[in-house]
Each structure stands twice: as C-alpha cells, then as structure tokens.
GUKOL-152163 format. One line per field, with one value per residue (C-alpha): residue in one letter; y, z, x. Coordinates in nm, 2 decimals. Layout:
GUKOL-152163
residuo = c(A,...)
north = c(Y,...)
up = c(Z,...)
east = c(X,...)
This chain:
GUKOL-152163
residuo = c(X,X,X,X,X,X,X,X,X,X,X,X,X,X,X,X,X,X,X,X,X,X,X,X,X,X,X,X,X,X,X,X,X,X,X,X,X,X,X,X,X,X,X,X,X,X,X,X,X,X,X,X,X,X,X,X,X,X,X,X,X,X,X,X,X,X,X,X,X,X,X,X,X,X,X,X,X,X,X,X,X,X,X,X,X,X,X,X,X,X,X,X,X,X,X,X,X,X,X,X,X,X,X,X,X,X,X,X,X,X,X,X,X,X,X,X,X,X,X,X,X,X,X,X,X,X,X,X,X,X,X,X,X,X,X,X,X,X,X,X,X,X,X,X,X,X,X,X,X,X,X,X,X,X,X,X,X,X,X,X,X,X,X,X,X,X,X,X,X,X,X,X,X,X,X)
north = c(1.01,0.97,0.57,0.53,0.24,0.11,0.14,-0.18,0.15,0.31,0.18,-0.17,-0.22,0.04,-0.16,-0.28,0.03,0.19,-0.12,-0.04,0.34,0.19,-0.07,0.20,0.44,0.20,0.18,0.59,0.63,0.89,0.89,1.18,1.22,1.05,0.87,0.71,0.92,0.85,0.50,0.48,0.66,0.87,0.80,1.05,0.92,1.07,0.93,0.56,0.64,0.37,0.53,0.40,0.56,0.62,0.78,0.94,1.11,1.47,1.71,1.99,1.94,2.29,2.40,2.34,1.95,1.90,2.07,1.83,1.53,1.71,1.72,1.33,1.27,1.23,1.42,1.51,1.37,1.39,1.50,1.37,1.57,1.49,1.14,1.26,1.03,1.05,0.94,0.86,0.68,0.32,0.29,0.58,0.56,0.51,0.83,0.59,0.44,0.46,0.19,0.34,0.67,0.47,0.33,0.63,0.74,0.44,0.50,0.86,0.75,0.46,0.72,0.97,0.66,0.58,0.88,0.90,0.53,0.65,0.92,0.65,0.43,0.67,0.82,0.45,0.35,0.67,0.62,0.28,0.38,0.65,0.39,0.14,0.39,0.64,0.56,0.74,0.63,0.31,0.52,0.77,0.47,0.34,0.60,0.68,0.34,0.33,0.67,0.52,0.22,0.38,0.63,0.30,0.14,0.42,0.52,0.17,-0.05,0.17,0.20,-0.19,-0.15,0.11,-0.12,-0.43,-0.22,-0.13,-0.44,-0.58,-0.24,-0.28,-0.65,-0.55,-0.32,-0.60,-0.80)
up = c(1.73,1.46,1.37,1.23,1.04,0.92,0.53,0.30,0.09,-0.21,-0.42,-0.37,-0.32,-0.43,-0.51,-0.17,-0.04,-0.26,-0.13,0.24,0.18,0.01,0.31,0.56,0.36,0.41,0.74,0.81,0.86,0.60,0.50,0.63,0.63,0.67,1.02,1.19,1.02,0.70,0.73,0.79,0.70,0.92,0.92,1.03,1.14,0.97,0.74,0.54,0.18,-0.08,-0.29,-0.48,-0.44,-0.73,-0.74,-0.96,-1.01,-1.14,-1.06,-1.20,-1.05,-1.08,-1.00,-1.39,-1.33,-1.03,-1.15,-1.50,-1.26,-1.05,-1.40,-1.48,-1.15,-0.90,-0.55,-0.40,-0.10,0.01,-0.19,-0.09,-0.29,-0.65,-0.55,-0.55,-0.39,-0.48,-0.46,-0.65,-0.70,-0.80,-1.17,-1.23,-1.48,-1.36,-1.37,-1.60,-1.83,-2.08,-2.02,-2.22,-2.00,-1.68,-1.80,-1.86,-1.51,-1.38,-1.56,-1.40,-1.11,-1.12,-1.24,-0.96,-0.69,-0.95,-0.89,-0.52,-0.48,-0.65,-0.42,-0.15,-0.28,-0.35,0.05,0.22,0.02,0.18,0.49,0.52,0.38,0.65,0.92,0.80,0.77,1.01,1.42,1.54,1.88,1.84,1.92,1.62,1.38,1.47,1.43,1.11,0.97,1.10,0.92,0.60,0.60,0.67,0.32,0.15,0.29,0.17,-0.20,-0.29,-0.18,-0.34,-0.64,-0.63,-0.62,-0.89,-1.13,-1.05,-1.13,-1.48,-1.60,-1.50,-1.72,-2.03,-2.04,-2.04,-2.35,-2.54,-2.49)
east = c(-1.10,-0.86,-0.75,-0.43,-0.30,0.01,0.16,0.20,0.40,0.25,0.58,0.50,0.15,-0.08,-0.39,-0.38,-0.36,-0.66,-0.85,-0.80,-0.89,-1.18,-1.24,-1.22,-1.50,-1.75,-1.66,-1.72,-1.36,-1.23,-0.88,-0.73,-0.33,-0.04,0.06,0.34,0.63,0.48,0.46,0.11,-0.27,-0.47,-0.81,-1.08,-1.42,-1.75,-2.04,-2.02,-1.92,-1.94,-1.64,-1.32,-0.99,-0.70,-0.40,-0.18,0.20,0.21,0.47,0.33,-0.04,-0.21,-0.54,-0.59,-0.54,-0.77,-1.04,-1.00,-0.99,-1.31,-1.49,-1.41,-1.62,-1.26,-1.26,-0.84,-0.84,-0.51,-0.14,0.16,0.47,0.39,0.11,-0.22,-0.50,-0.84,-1.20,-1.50,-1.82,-1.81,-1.75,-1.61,-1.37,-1.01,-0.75,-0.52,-0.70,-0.38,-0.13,0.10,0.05,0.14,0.39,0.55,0.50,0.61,0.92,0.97,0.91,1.20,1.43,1.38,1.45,1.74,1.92,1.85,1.98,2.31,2.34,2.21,2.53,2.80,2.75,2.71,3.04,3.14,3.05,3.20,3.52,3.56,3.45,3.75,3.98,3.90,3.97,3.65,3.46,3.25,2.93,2.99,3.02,2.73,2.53,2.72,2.63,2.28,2.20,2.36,2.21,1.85,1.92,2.02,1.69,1.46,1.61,1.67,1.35,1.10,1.32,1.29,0.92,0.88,1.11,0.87,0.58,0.75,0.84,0.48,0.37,0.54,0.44,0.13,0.20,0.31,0.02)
C-alpha cells in the first residue's frame, strides 16, 4: 500500500525534502511519484535502503545526461518537468558541487517564475478590473477571483522562494 505525504515545496525547502526522501528509505518506503495534486510524495513500500537523494534542473535532460549522472554513482528516481530527483549511496558526491553552477540555475529558475508572475499579475489586475467594472452575478466573480487569486498564489510564492534561494547563493559566492 502506497503512503502519501504532504509537500513542504521543492521552491522553498528542498533540503528538507531530500531529508524526508532520505528518512523514508530507511524506513522501506521508496519514493515513488507525486501525490495530493502535486502537493505531496508517493511513497511505495519495498526493501530499507540507506541512500541520499539530490536533485537537479535541466531542461534539456537526455538520455546523454542520465547516464553521465548513472556513471557519477546517482540513480533517477523520479522527473518532474525539468527537476530531476535522484539517489545514491552515502557519500557520494553531490550533483552540484559548483556553486557558481547553482547559482546559475537558481537564477533560471527565478526567471521562469518571473515571467509567469507577470503574466500571474497582468490577468489578476485583469480580472479585478472587470469585476469593478463589470455587473456580472456574485457567483461568477467569485469564482473569477478565486481562480485569479490561486494563479497569483502559485507563480508568485515559488518565485519568492527561488529569489531567497539566490540571494543565499550568490552570498555564498562572495565568501
């Protein structure tokens, strides 16, 4: 029987979340998909596995670029559009062991959010506009706004989280 369990989000916390993929190894429970409309894991049960878990961002991830991360000792485990997660014995060494690298990926990533919270903006601002202006039946403009709002709420927190996650990386550069 598969255990599902709930997202802190890969944007905001993804040590945490490598840790409880980790937690859940020793455990025999194998992570296995996504759950709860993508805001949680799926965890299959199976064997205890001592194992660590990475991830990383590439959009153009071929068969080329697994096999170079199967040859540096990391197993895919799961891909979620261009986030791949993987696994590997303890002290392996990390997919991003250049800071300057993930920095730079950290950066693509915030710019990608960026352009979908502009978007996000431009229809909420919309949205409200059409509401203020437009005599429509209180059920339509709630649903309008709740729609809105939910775009806004999904563009714009992990873009928050991605920009965090920069600044903390490009400190880190200058040290």
């Amino acid at each position: 029987m598969t255990k599902k369990r709930m997202s802190s989000g890969l944007a905001f916390r993804p040590e945490r979340e490598l840790q409880v993929f980790r937690e859940m190894a020793l455990k025999g429970e194998h992570l296995s998909g996504t759950a709860m409309a993508g805001h949680g894991w799926e965890f299959t049960p199976g064997e205890k596995e001592d194992v660590i878990f990475d991830m990383t961002t590439e959009a153009d991830a071929d068969e080329e670029f697994f096999a170079m991360c199967k040859e540096a000792g990391w197993t895919h485990v799961l891909s979620l559009s261009d986030t791949h997660i993987f696994k590997a014995a303890p002290g392996t060494v990390a997919l991003h062991t250049d800071d300057e690298l993930e920095a730079e990926v950290l950066e693509s990533r915030r710019n990608m959010f960026a352009k979908s919270s502009a978007v996000a903006a431009v229809i909420f601002i919309a949205v409200f506009l059409l509401i203020s202006n437009v005599n429509w039946p209180n059920i339509i403009e709630v649903v309008l706004g709740v729609a809105t709002i939910f775009v806004v709420v999904y563009t714009w927190l992990p873009l928050i989280g991605f920009q965090f996650k920069l600044i903390k990386a490009r400190k880190k550069l200058e040290e």
